[in-house]
C-alpha positions as CSV (number, residue, x, y, z in Angstrom):
1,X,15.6,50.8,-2.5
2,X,16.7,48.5,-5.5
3,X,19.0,47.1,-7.4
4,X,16.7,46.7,-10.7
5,X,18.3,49.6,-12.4
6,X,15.8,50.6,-14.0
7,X,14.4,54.0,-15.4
8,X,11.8,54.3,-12.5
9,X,14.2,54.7,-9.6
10,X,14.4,56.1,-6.2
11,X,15.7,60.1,-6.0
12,X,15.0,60.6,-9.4
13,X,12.6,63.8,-9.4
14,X,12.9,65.2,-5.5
15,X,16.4,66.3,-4.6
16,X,15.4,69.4,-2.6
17,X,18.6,71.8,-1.9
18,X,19.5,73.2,1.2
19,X,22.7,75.4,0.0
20,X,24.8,75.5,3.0
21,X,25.1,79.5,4.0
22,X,27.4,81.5,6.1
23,X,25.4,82.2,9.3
24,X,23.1,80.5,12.1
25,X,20.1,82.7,11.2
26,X,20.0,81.7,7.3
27,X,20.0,78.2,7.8
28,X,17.8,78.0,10.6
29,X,15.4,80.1,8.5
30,X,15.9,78.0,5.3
31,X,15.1,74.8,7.1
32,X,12.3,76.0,8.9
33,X,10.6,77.1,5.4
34,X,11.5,74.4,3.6
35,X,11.1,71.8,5.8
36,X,7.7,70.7,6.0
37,X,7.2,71.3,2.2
38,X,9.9,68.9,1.1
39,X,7.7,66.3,4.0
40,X,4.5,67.1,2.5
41,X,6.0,67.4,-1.5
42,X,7.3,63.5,-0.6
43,X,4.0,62.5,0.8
44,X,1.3,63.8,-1.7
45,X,3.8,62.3,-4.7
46,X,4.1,58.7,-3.3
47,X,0.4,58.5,-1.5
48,X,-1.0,59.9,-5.7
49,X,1.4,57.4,-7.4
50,X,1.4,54.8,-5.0
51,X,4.8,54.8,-4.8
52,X,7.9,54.2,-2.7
53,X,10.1,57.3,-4.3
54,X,12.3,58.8,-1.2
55,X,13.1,63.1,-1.4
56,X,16.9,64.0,-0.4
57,X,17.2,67.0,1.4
58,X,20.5,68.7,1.6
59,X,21.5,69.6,5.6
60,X,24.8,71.7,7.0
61,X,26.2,71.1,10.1
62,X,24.5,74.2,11.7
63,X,21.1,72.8,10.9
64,X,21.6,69.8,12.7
65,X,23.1,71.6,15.4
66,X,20.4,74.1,16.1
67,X,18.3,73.7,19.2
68,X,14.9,73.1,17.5
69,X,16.2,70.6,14.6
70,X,14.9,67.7,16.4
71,X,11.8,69.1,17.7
72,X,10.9,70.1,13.8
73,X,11.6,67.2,12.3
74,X,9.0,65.8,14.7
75,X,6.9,68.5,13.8
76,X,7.2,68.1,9.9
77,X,6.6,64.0,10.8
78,X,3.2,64.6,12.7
79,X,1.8,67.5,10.3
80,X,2.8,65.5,7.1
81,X,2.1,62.2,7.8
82,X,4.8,61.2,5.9
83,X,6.7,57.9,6.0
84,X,9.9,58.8,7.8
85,X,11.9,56.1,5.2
86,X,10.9,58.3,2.7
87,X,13.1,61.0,3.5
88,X,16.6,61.7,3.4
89,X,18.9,64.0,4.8
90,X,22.2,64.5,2.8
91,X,25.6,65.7,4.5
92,X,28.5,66.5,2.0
93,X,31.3,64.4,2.7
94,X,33.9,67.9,4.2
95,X,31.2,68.2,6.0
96,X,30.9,65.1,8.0
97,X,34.6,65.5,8.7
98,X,34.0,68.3,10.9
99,X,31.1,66.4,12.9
100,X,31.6,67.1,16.8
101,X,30.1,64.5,19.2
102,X,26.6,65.7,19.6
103,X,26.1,65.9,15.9
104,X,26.7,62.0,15.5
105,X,24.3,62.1,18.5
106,X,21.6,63.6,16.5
107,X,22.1,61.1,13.5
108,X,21.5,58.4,16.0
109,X,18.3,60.1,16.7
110,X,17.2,60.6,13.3
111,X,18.1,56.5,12.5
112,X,15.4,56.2,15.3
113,X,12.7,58.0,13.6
114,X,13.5,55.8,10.6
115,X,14.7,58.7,8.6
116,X,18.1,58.0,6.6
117,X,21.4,59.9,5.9
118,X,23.4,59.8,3.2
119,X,27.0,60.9,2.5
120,X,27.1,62.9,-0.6
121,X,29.7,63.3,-3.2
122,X,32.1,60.9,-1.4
123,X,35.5,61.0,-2.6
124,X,36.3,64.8,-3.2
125,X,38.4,65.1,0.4
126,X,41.0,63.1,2.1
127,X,37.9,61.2,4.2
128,X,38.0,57.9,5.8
129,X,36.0,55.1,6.4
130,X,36.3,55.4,10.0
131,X,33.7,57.8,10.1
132,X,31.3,55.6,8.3
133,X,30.8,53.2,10.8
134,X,31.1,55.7,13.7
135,X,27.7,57.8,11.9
136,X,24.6,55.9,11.3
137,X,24.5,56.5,7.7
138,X,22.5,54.8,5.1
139,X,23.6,56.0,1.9
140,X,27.1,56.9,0.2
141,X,26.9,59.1,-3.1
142,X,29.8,58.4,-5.2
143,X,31.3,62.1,-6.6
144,X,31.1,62.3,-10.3
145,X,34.5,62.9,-10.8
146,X,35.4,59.2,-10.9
147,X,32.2,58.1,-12.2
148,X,33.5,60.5,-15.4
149,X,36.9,58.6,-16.0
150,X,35.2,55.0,-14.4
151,X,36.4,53.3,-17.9
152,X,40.0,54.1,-16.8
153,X,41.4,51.0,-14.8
154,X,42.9,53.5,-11.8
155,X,39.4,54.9,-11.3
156,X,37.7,52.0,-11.7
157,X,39.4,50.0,-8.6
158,X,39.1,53.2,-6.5
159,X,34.9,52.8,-7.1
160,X,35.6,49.3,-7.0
161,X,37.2,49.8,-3.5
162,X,34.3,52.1,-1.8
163,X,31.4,49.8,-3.2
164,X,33.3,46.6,-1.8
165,X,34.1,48.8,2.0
166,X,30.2,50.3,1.9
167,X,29.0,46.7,1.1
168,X,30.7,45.5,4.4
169,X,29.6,48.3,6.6
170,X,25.9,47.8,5.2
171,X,25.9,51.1,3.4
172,X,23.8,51.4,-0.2
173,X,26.1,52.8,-2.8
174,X,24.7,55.6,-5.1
175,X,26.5,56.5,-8.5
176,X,25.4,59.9,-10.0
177,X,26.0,61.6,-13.6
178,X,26.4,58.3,-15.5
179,X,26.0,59.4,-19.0
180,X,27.0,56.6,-20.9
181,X,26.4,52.7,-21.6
182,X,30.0,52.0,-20.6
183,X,29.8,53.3,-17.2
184,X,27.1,51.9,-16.3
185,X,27.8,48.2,-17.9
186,X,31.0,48.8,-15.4
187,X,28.8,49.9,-11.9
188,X,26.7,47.3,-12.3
189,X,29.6,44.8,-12.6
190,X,30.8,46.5,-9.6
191,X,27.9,45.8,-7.8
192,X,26.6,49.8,-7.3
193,X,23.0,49.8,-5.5
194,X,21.4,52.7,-7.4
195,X,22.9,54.5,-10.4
196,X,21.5,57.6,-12.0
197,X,22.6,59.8,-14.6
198,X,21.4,61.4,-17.9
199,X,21.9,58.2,-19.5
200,X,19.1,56.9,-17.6
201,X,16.9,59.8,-18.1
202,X,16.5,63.3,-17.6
203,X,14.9,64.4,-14.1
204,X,11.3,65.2,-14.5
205,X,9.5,67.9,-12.3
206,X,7.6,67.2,-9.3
């Protein structure tokens, strides 16, 4: 990861979507498919470039819960060769909330195969930072919402606030949709880790 800001940056192309769906049996299927592409997509791109670019991948609670999770990450690992600190699972913020104790289990678990987890669009529920430090997470992605109105003084302590908590938990700070100079004069100021945004550059394909 860096703090370079610069056009080049980590999550840029790869953010592979795991939509969260009503039912056991579509997201155990939707893993299972898209699994050991998103491993192998991450793998070919950094091994051709020579790169260190990591791929995000979008998890629900019932993936992580299912049986066979662990055993396919494994899988994916081994058939893919790929560099487990090149992947990262994402858990929306409502969802982490509802985490039960075998689920913060299975994060643990995933921190051991080097793999990250990041909390995405952090700041749309009543959350805490109590459950930061209890999760082994890597990553917090700041909501647009108060990247949007960041200029404004009231949003700006409120970023100001989860960059200084994140920084004392050892948690990297992610800013998404920054779309103009302003905003991101301000995150940097603030001390953000990685900010991306239109302003920056459009997403390319893979």
């Amino acid at each position: 990861m860096c703090r370079r800001h610069r056009r080049a940056r980590p999550f840029r192309h790869l953010h592979i979507h795991l939509y969260y769906q009503r039912g056991r049996y579509a997201d155990h299927v939707r893993l299972h498919a898209r699994g050991r592409l998103d491993f192998w997509q991450i793998t070919t791109w950094n091994n051709h470039y020579s790169s260190n670019y990591k791929i995000g991948i979008n998890i629900s609670p019932i993936q992580i819960e299912d049986a066979t999770f662990i055993g396919k990450v494994k899988e994916f690992i081994n058939e893919t060769n790929v560099n487990p600190s090149w992947v990262v699972f994402e858990i929306t913020e409502s969802s982490a909330l509802n985490f039960q104790e075998n689920i913060v289990k299975i994060l643990s678990v995933l921190s051991d195969f080097r793999i990250k987890v990041a909390i995405d669009d952090f700041g749309t529920g009543y959350s805490s930072f109590i459950y930061l430090k209890r999760y082994s997470i890597d990553y917090l992605k700041i909501d647009k919402i108060p990247i949007d109105n960041i200029e404004k003084d009231e949003d700006k302590q409120i970023v100001k606030a989860i960059i200084s908590m994140t920084k004392i938990l050892k948690i990297m700070t992610i800013a998404e949709g920054v779309e103009t100079k302003e905003q991101l004069k301000i995150l940097k100021n603030l001390g953000c880790d990685i900010i991306q945004g239109y302003y920056l550059g459009r997403p390319v394909s893979s």
